[in-house]
C-alpha positions in Angstrom: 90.5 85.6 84.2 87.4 84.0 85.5 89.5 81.4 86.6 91.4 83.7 88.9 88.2 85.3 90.1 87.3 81.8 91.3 90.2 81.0 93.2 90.4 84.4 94.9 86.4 84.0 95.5 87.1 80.3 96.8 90.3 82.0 99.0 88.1 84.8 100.7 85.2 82.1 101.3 87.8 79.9 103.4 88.9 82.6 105.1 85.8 84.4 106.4 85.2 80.6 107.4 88.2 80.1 109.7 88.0 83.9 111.1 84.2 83.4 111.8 84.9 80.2 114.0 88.0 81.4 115.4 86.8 82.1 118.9 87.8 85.4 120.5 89.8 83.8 123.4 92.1 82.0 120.6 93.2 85.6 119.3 96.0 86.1 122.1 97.2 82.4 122.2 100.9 82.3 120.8 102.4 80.2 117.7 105.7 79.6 116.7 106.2 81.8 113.4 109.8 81.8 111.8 112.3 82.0 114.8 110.1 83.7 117.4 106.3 83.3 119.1 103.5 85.5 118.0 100.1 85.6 118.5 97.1 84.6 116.7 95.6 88.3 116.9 99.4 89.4 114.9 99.1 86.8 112.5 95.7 87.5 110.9 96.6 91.7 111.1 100.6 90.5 109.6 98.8 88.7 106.5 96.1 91.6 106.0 98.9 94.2 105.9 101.1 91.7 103.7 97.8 91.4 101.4 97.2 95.3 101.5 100.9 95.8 100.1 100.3 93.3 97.0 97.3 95.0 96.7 98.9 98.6 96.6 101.3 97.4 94.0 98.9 96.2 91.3 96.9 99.5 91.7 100.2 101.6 91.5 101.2 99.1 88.3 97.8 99.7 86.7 98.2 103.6 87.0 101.5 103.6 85.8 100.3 101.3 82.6 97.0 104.0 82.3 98.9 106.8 82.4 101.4 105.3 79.8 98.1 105.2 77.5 97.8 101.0 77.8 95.0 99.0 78.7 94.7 95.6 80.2 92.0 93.2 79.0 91.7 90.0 80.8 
């Protein structure tokens, strides 16, 4: 596990980097994402909602495993 911790430490370090020099007036430039343009501004909420969902699943799979009496110990 503290392996993981690092790399998701290491992760959220390189992103607060690119957000925090990402100026303002780049947020409504367009990029080509699949088959269609989007903007930069769509992008960063598209990957925080994406990250919320994984997130929501490994709290809903912990609670299911608590309430099943098991414990996970990294």
């Amino acid at each position: 596990m503290p392996e993981l911790q690092a790399r998701l430490e290491g992760a959220a370090r390189a992103t607060k980097e690119v957000l925090t020099s990402l100026p303002p007036s780049q947020l409504d430039e367009e990029r080509k994402f699949r088959d269609r343009k989007v903007t930069v501004r769509w992008g960063i909420l598209h990957v925080i909602e994406h990250t919320a969902t994984h997130l929501g699943h490994i709290q809903l799979t912990r609670q299911l495993w608590a309430s099943q009496g098991k414990r996970f110990s990294p």
